[in-house]
C-alpha positions in Angstrom: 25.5 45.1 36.1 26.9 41.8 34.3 26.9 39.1 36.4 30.8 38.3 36.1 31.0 37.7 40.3 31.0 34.0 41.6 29.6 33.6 44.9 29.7 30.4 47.1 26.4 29.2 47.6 26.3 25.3 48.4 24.6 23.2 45.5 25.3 19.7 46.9 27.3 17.6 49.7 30.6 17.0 47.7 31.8 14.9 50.7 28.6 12.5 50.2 30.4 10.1 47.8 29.5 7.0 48.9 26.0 7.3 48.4 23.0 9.2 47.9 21.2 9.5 51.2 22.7 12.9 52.3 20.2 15.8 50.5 21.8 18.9 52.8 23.1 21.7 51.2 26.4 23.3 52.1 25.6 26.6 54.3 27.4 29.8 53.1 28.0 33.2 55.6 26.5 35.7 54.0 27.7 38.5 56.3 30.5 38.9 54.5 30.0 38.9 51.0 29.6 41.9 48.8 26.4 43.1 48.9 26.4 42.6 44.6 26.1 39.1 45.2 23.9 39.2 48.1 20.7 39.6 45.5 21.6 35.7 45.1 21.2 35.0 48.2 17.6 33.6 48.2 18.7 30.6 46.2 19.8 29.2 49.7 16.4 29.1 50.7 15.8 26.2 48.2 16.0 22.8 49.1 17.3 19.8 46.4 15.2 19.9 43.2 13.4 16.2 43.5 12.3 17.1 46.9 10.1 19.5 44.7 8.1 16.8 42.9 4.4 15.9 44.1 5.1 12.0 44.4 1.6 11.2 45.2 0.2 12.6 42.2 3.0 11.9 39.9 4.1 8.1 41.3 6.5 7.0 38.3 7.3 10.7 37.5 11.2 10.9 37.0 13.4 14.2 37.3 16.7 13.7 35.2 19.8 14.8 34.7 22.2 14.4 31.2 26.0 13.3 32.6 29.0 12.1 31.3 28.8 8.2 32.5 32.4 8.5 33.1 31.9 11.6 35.6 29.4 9.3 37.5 31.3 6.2 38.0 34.5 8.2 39.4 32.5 9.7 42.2 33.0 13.2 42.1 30.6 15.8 42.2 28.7 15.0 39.6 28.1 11.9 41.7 27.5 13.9 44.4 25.1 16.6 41.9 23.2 13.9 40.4 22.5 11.6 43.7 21.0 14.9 45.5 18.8 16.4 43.0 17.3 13.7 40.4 16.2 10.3 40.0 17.4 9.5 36.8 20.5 9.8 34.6 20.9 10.0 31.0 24.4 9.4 29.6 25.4 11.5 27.1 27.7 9.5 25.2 28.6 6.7 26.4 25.5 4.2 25.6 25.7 5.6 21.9 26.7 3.4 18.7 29.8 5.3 17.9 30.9 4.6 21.6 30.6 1.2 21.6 30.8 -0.6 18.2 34.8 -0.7 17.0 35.4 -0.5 12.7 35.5 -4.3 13.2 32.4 -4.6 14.5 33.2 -5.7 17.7 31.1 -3.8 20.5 32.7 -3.0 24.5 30.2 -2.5 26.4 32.6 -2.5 29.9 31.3 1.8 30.3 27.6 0.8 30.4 28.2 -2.4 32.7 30.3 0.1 35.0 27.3 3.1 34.5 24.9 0.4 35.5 26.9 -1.5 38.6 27.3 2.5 39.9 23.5 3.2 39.4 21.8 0.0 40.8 24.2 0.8 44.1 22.8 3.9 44.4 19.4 3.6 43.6 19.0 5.9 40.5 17.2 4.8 37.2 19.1 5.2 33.7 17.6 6.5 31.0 19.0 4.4 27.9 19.9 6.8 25.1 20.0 5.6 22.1 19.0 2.7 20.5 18.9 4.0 16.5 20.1 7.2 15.6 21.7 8.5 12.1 24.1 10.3 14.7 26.8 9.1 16.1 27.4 6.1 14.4 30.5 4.0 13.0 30.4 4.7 9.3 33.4 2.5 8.6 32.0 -0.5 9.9 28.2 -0.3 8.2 29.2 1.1 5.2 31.9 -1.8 4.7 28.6 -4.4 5.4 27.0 -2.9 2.5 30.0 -1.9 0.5 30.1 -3.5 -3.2 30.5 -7.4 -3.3 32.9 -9.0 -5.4 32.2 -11.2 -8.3 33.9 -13.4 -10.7 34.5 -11.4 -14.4 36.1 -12.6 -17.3 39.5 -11.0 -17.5 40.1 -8.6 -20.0 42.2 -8.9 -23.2 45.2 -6.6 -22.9 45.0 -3.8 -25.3 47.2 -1.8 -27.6 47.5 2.0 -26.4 49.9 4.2 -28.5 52.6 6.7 -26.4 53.4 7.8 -29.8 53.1 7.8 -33.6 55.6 9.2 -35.6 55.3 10.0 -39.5 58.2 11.4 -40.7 56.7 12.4 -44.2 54.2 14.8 -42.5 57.5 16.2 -40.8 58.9 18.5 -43.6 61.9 18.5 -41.6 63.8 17.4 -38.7 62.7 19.0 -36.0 64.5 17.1 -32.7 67.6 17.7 -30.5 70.8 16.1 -32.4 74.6 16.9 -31.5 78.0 15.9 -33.9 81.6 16.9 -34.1 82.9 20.0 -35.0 83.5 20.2 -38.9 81.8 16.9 -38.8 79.3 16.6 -42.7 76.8 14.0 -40.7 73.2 15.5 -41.5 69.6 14.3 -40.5 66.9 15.2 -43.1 63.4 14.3 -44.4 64.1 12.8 -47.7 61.9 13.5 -50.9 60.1 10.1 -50.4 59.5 11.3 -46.7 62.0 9.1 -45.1 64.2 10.3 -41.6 67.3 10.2 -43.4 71.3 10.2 -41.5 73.8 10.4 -43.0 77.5 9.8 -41.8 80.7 9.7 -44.3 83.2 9.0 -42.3 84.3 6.9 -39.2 83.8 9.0 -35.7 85.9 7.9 -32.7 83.5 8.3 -30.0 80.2 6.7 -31.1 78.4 8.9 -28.9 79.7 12.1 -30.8 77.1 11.3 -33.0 73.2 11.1 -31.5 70.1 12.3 -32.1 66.5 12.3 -30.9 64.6 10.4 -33.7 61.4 10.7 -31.5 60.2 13.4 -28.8 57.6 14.3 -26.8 57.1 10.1 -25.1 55.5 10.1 -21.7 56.9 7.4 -20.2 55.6 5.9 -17.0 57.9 3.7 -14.2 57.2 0.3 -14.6 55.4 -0.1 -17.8 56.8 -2.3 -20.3 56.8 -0.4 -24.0 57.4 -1.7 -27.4 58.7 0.7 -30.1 58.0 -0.1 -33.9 60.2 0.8 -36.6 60.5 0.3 -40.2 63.9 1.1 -40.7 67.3 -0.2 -43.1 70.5 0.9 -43.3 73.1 1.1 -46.8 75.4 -1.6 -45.5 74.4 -4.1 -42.3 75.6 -2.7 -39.0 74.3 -2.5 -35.4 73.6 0.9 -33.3 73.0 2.1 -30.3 69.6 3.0 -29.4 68.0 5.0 -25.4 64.7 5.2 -24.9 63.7 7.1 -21.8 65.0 10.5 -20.2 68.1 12.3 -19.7 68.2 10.7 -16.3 67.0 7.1 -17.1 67.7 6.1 -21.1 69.1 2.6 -21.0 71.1 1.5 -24.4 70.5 -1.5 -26.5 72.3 -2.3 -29.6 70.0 -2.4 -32.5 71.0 -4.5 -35.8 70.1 -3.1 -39.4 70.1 -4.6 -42.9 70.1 -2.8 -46.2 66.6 -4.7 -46.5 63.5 -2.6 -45.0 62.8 -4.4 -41.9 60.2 -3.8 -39.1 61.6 -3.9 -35.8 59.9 -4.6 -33.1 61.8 -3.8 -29.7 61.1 -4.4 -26.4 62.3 -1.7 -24.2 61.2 -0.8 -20.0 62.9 3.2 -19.5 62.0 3.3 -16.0 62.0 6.2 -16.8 59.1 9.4 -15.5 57.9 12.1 -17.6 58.1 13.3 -21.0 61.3 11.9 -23.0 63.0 10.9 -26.1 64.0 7.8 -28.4 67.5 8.3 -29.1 70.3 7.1 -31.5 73.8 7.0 -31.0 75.8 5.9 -34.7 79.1 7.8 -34.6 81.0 4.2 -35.5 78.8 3.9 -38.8 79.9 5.2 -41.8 76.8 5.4 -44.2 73.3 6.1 -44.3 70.0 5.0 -42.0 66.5 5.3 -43.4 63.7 5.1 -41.2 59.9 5.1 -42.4 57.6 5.6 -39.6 57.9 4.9 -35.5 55.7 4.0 -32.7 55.9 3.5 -29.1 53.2 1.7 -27.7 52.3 -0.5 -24.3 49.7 -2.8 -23.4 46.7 -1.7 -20.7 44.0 -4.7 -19.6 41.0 -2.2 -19.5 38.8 -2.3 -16.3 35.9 -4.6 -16.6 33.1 -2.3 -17.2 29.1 -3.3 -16.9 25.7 -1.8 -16.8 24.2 -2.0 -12.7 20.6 -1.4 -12.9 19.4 0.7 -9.6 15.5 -0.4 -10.0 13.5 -3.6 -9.0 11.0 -4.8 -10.5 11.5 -3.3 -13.6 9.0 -5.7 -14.8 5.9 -4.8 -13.0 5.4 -8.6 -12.1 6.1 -8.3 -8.1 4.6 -6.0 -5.5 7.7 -4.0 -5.1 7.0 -0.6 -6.0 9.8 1.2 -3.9 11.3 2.5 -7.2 8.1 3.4 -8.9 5.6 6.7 -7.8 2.8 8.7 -9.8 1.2 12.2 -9.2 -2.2 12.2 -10.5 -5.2 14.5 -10.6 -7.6 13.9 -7.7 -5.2 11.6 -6.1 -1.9 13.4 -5.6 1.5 12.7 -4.9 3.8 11.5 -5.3 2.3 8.1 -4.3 3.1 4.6 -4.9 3.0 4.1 -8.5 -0.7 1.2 -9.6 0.5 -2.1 -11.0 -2.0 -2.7 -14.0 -4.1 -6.0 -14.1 -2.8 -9.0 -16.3 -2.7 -8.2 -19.5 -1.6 -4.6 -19.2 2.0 -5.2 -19.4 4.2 -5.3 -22.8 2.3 -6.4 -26.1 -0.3 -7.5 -23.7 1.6 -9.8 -21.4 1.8 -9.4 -17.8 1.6 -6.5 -15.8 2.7 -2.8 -16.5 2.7 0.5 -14.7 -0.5 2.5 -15.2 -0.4 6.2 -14.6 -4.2 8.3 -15.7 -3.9 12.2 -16.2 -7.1 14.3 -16.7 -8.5 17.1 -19.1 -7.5 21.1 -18.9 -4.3 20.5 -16.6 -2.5 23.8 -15.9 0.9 22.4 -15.8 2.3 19.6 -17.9 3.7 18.3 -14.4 0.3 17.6 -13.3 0.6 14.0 -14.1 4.1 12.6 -13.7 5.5 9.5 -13.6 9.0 8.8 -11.2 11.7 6.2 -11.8 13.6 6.2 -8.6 17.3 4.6 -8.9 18.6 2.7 -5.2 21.2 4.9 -4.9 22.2 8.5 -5.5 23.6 9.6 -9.3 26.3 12.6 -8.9 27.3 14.8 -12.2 29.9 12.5 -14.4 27.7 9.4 -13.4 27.0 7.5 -16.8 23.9 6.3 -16.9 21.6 4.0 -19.2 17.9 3.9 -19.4 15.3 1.8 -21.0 12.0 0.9 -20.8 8.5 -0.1 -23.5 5.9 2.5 -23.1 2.3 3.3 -24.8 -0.8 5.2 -24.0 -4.5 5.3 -24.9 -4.0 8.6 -27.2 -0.9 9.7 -28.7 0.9 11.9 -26.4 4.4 13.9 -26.0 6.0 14.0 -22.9 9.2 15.6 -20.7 11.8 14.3 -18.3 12.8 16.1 -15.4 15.9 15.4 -13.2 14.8 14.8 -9.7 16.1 14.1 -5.8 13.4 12.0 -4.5 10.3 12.1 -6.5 9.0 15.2 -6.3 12.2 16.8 -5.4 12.8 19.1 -8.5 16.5 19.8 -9.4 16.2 20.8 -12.8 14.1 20.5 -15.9 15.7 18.2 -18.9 16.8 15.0 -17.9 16.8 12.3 -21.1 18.7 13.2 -24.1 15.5 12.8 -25.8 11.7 12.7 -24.5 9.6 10.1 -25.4 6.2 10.5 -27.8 3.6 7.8 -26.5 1.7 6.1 -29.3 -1.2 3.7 -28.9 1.4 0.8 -29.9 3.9 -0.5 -27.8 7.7 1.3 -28.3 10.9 0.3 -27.1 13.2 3.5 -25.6 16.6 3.2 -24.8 19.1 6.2 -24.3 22.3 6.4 -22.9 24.0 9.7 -21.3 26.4 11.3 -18.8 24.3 13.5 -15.5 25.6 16.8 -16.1 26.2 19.2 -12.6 22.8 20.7 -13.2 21.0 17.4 -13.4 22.7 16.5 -9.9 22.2 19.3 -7.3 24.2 19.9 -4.4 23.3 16.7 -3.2 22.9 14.3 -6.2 20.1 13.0 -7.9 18.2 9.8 -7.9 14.7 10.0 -10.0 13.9 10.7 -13.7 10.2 12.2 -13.8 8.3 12.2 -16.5 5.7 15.0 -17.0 2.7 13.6 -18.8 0.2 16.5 -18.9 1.7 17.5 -22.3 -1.4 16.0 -24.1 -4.0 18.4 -21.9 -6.6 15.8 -22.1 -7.0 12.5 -20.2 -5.3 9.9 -20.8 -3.6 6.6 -19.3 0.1 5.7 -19.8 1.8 2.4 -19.5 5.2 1.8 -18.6 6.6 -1.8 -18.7 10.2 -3.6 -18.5 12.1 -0.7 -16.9 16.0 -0.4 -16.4 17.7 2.6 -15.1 21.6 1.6 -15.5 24.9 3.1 -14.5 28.2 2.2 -15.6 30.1 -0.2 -12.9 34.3 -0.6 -13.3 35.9 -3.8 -12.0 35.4 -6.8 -10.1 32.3 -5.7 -8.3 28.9 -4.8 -8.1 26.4 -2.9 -5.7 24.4 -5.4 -3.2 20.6 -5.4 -4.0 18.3 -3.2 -1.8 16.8 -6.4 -0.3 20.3 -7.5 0.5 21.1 -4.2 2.2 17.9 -3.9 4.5 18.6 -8.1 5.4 22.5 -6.9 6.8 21.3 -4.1 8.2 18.7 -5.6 10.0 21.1 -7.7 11.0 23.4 -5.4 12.2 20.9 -3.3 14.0 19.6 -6.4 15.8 23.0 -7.2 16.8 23.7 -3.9 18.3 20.2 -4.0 19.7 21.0 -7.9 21.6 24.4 -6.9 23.0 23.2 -4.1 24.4 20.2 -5.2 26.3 22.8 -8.3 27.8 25.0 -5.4 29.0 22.0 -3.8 30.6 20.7 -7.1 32.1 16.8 -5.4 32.2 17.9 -2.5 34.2 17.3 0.5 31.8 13.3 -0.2 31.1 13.0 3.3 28.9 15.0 3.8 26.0 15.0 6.3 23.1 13.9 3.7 20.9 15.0 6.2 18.1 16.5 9.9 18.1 16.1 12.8 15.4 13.9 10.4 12.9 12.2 13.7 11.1 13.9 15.8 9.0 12.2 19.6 8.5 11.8 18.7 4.7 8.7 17.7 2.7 9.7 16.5 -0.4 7.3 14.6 -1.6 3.9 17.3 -0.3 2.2 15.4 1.4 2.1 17.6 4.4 4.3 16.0 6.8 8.1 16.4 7.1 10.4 13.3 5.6 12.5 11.1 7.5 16.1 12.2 8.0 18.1 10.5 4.7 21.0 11.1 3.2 19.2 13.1 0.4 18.1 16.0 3.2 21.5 15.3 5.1 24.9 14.5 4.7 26.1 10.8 4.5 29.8 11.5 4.6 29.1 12.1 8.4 25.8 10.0 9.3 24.9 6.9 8.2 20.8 7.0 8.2 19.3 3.6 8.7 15.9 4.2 7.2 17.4 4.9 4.0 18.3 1.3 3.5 15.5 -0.4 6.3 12.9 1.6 5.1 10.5 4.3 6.1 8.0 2.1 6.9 9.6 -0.8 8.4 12.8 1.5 10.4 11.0 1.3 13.6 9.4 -2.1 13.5 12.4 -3.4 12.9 14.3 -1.5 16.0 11.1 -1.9 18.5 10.8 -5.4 17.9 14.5 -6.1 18.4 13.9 -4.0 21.5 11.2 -6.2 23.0 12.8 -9.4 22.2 15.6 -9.0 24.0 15.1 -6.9 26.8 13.1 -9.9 28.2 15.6 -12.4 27.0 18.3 -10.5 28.8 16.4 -10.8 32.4 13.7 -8.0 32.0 9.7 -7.7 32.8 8.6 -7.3 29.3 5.6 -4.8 30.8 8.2 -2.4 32.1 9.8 -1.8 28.9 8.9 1.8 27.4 10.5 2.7 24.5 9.9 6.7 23.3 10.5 8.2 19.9 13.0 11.5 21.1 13.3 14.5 18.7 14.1 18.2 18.8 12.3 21.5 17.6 8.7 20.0 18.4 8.3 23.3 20.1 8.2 24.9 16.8 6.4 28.2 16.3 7.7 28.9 13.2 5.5 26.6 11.3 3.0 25.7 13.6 4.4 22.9 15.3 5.0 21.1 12.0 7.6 18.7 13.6 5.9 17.6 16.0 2.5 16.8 13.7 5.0 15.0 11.4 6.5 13.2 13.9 3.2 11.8 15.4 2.0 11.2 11.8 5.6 9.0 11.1 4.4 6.9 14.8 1.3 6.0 13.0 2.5 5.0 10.5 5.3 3.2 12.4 2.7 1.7 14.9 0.4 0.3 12.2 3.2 -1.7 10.8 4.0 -3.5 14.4 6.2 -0.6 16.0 5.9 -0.6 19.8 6.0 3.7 20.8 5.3 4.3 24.2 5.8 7.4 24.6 7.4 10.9 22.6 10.8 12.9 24.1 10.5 16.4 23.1 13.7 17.6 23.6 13.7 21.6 24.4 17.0 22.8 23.8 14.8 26.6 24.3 16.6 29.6 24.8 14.6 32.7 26.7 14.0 35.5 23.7 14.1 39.2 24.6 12.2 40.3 21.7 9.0 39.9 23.5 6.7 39.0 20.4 9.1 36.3 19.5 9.1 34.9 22.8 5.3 35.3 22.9 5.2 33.2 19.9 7.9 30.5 21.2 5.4 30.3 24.5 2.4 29.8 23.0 4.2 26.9 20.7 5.1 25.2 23.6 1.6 25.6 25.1 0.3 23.9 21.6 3.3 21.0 21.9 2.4 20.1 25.1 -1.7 19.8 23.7 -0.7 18.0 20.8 1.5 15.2 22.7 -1.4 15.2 25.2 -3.8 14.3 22.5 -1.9 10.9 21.8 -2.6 9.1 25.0 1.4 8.3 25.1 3.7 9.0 27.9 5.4 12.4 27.5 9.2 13.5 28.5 10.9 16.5 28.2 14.2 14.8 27.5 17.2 16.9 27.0 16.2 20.8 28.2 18.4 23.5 28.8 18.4 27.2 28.1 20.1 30.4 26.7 19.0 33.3 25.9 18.8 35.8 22.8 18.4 39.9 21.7 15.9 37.9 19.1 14.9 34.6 17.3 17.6 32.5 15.9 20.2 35.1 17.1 23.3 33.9 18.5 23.3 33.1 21.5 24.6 35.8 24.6 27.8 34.3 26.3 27.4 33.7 30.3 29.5 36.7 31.0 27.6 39.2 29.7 23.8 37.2 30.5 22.5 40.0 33.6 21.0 39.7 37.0 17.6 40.8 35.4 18.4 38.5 32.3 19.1 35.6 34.4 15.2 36.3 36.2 13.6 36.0 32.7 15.3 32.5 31.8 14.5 31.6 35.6 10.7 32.3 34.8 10.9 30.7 31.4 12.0 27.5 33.2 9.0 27.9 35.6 6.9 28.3 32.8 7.5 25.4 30.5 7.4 22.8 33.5 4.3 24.5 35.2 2.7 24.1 31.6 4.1 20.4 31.3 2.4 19.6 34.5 -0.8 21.9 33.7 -1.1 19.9 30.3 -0.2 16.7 30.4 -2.5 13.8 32.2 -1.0 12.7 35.4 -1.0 9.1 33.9 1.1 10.4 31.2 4.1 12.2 32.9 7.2 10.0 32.2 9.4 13.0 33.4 11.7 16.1 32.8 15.6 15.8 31.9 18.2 18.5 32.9 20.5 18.5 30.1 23.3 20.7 30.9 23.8 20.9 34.9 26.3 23.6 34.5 26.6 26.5 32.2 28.8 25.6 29.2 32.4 25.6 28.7 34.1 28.1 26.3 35.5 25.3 24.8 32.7 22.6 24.6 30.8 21.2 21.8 27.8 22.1 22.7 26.5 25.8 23.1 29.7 26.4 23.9 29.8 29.6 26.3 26.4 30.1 26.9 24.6 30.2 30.2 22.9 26.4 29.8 23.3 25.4 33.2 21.1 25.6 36.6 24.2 25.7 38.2 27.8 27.4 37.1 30.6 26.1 36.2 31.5 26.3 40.1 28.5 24.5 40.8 26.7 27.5 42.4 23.1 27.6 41.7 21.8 30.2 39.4 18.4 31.9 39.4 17.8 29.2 37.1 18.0 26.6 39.6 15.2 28.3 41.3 13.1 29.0 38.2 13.3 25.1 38.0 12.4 23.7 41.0 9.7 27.0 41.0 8.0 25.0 38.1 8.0 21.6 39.6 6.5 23.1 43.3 4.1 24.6 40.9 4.4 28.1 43.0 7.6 30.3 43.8 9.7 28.9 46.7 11.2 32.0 47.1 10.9 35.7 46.1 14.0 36.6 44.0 16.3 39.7 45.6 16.3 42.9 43.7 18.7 44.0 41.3 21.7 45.2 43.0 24.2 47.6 40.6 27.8 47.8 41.6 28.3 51.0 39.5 
């Protein structure tokens, strides 16, 4: 049977608006419903879900539910929903980047006071969701901080650029549009000596009787001022007419001649579009016109151009080695890249990069050298590179085209490789990144393969410049001057947020979706999100321009500051790293050990991470070994997250269900009684294992994402059966499954399967 029936089972007091004291459920008769939907029935037996929560083992423990803040504030049922059932509320939206911050910059924050004012009233916590996301945020305004600077150039001399070049000796004959007279003997030739040659003998009324294209073929542009050249002389001295332009635009101009060769130089502005003509009109003139050679021409200031070099410290004489990585036998890779002692650098002066390969490698990539450019190179980019390089043993090498180091696009990159000697050599190439070179995605590193040799030896790299050609008045702002806005910005975003909050919200998604399911670089753990594993045209991804390293640090610590400035106990304040697919079975949990390898790394450079939001969006699996597989995940998530001491949430879970792994998902209409059971028990199962596994001390708490099934129509899993309650607000099997997990027992025995065949 498909379970396409609604029944009226009462989820929550819709008349208790005001408030949240009144936890009764609305009674329903079931003596007269069909008896297909009395196998429901037992669902009346439950009381409200945080009624279910052991409050003397799990004191701070906080059940939550995902709403739109908008819902809450009006008062409806989801007021009514949310008040009943959970402790917390996590707004979906509305306390998000994109929601707040205008293209301008300026941020309204009137939603989240409102959220807040409703909350406090009614004694339910917020969760604050989010803080830093690449999600979600207002590309307009942060890519206009960092957008290209302007800077003072020298302008341009204007230059000569030819429409057209007309040499009538290479001609042979005349070849354009002319009309005359009836019976009239005016001709146009090429002369012997290669002259345009017209000739009229005798007077014709109508000047315009006699014209003639003496140039074709012009492509003439509105508003652009031409000059047309001629050197030109006529038997007696006279004036003609003379168009340049179109059919529809060909302004006249008398034009005076001498029997002397003269080069005329005529100013002319068509206004006219498209390809056209120069014209004469010489009906009146009784003789003969001679012209050598023509040329149109106008005058173009050509754009400032300028070689923008994408790597710092070139020189080797600074710490900063964020463009620089090696791969090296015993050590790996791709890794920071050594800066040599003094001495090492250039004809021994200063400091160069040392890279060491060994004996018998088994692919010249073994040892590789990467020059990282700040920004992303896509095919027609043109590009300039240089550097002085040298090695202990004379060695060949080859260039690879790269996304990231390590990230392999394709396998020839410089026009031409360089061959290491023991002296020092100076390299400089130019060329254009061809569509292979770049990927789908664009490319950003040149890697050097320097295994060629097959024996050990060390290479030196010193005074490096990877350049591409920048048009105009501007130029790129340095890496260090794009992490200093940004941090800026971020901290802005970070202060007026916790003054709208006014220490309210203590626990905060400090940062959402950090880790990507890439690993680049092989070092065993997944990369950050970044726009070389995403797409920048729709996120905008912090790290990339804050750093890896210092991303978190940054946000935590902006966090911190001014929660307590803005009226909250700075011991209160938990802040929790929130990401999805940490359930992984696929690959082991891979996510998840990347993710708590990233708050390591995060922590030992000053982050404060309290705690880790895994956030579940599961759905139940028929195929029983997959499901198997996604159970026992989940079993080694929950161990994993236990293992870090930190406080542990289930932040955003909801459910659908599938035939098999990664299938679509089956709508809510076709989802059966028996189906329905199977998602109710997966529910029970992942909180029963969340409570089994996870310290006491440790439980921050379990969010609801979807309260209702989803809409046809919505955005997200549109269709499917997401909710613990329908989209009437009747609970669902899953309701009990639910509340099941957090009584840690069944409440009550679900009704058999009743067919209405």
């Amino acid at each position: 049977m498909k379970y396409t029936n609604k029944i009226l089972l009462g989820a929550l007091a819709v008349g208790a608006l005001s408030g949240c004291t009144d936890d009764s459920m609305l009674p329903y008769d079931v003596g007269a419903k069909p008896e297909s939907l009395s196998q429901y029935e037992y669902l009346n037996n439950y009381d409200v879900l945080k009624s279910y929560v052991d409050r003397t083992e799990n004191p701070n423990f906080k059940l939550g539910i995902a709403l739109a803040a908008t819902d809450y504030i009006n008062g409806d049922q989801v007021y009514s929903l949310a008040c009943s059932n959970f402790d917390e509320m996590t707004a979906g939206n509305e306390m998000k980047y994109a929601s707040i911050v205008s293209d301008d910059g300026t941020m309204n924050f009137s939603t989240v006071t409102s959220f807040i004012d409703a909350a406090r009233q009614a004694g339910m916590t917020i969760y604050g969701h989010t803080l830093a996301w690449h999600s979600q945020q207002n590309l307009n305004y942060l890519n206009g901080l960092i957008a290209d600077r302007e800077i003072e150039t020298e302008p341009a001399e204007p230059v000569e650029v030819e429409d057209g070049n007309f040499n009538y000796a290479v001609m042979g004959s005349y070849q354009y549009w002319s009309q005359k007279p009836e019976g009239s003997e005016a001709s146009i030739t090429i002369s012997d000596k290669g002259y345009l040659t017209i000739t009229n003998p005798e007077f014709i009324t109508n000047n315009w009787d006699f014209q003639y294209h003496i140039a074709d073929g012009i492509n003439w542009v509105p508003g652009t001022d031409y000059t047309i050249n001629m050197m030109i002389r006529s038997s007696v001295e006279t004036s003609i007419t003379m168009a340049a332009g179109t059919w529809s635009a060909n302004p006249g101009l008398s034009v005076a001649l001498t029997p002397e060769w003269t080069e005329l130089e005529i100013p002319v502005s068509p206004g006219a579009e498209g390809s056209g003509f120069v014209m004469f009109q010489s009906g009146n003139f009784v003789g003969t016109i001679e012209v050598q050679w023509l040329k149109v021409s106008h005058l173009e200031t050509p754009a400032a151009t300028r070689w923008i070099n994408l790597v710092t410290n070139g020189d080797a004489e600074g710490d900063d080695v964020s463009c620089f990585f090696a791969t090296e036998p015993g050590v790996g890779g791709p890794n920071p890249c050594t800066i040599g002692e003094a001495g090492t650098g250039a004809d021994g002066v200063g400091h160069a990069f040392v890279v060491h390969s060994a004996d018998n490698p088994a692919n010249t990539y073994d040892t590789q050298f990467f020059v990282k450019a700040s920004q992303q190179l896509v095919a027609g980019t043109n590009y300039r590179f240089s550097m002085k390089y040298k090695a202990d043993k004379a060695a060949n090498s080859e260039t690879q085209a790269h996304n990231n180091p390590g990230g392999y696009i394709h396998y020839a990159m410089l026009p031409s490789n360089p061959s290491f000697t023991t002296e020092w050599q100076d390299m400089e190439v130019t060329g254009t990144i061809s569509a292979e070179q770049a990927g789908e995605s664009g490319m950003n590193t040149i890697a050097f393969n320097l295994a060629v040799l097959g024996e050990a030896n060390t290479y030196y790299f010193d005074d490096i410049a990877f350049e591409i050609e920048g048009e105009g008045d501007k130029e790129p702002l340095t890496p260090e001057e794009k992490k200093d806005t940004l941090t800026w910005a971020m901290d802005n975003w970070i202060k007026g947020m916790m003054e709208a909050c006014g220490g309210y919200v203590v626990a905060w998604d400090v940062a959402n979706e950090t880790v990507s399911d890439a690993d680049s670089d092989g070092d065993g753990y997944f990369d950050l999100q970044s726009a070389t594993n995403g797409d920048p045209s729709t996120n905008f991804y912090w790290a990339d321009y804050l750093g890896s390293e210092d991303y978190l640090p940054i946000v935590t610590k902006a966090a911190e500051k001014y929660f307590a400035e803005y009226g909250g106990n700075a011991a209160d304040l938990k802040l929790f790293v929130n990401d999805f697919n940490l359930e992984s079975w696929w690959d082991g949990n891979q996510k998840l050990k990347s993710l708590i390898h990233w708050i390591e790394v995060w922590e030992a450079n000053g982050a404060k991470i309290d705690g880790i939001g895994t956030q579940m969006h599961v759905s139940y699996i028929l195929n029983e070994a997959d499901q198997k597989a996604q159970e026992d995940a989940i079993v080694n998530m929950f161990e994993l997250m236990a293992a870090t001491g930190k406080l542990i949430k289930i932040s955003e879970l909801d459910m659908g269900i599938v035939e098999k792994a990664f299938a679509d998902g089956i709508p809510t209409e076709e989802v059966t009684y028996e189906q329905q059971q199977k998602m109710a028990e997966f529910y029970q199962f992942i909180i029963q294992k969340y409570f089994e596994i996870i310290p006491a001390a440790q439980r921050y708490g379990i969010t609801q994402w979807c309260a209702t099934d989803s809409p046809a129509n919505s955005g997200w899993r549109d269709g499917e059966p997401v909710g613990l309650w329908d989209l009437n607000y009747n609970r669902k099997p899953a309701y009990g499954g639910f509340a099941n997990g957090l009584a840690g027992e069944v409440i009550a025995e679900p009704s058999a399967s009743v067919s209405n065949e």
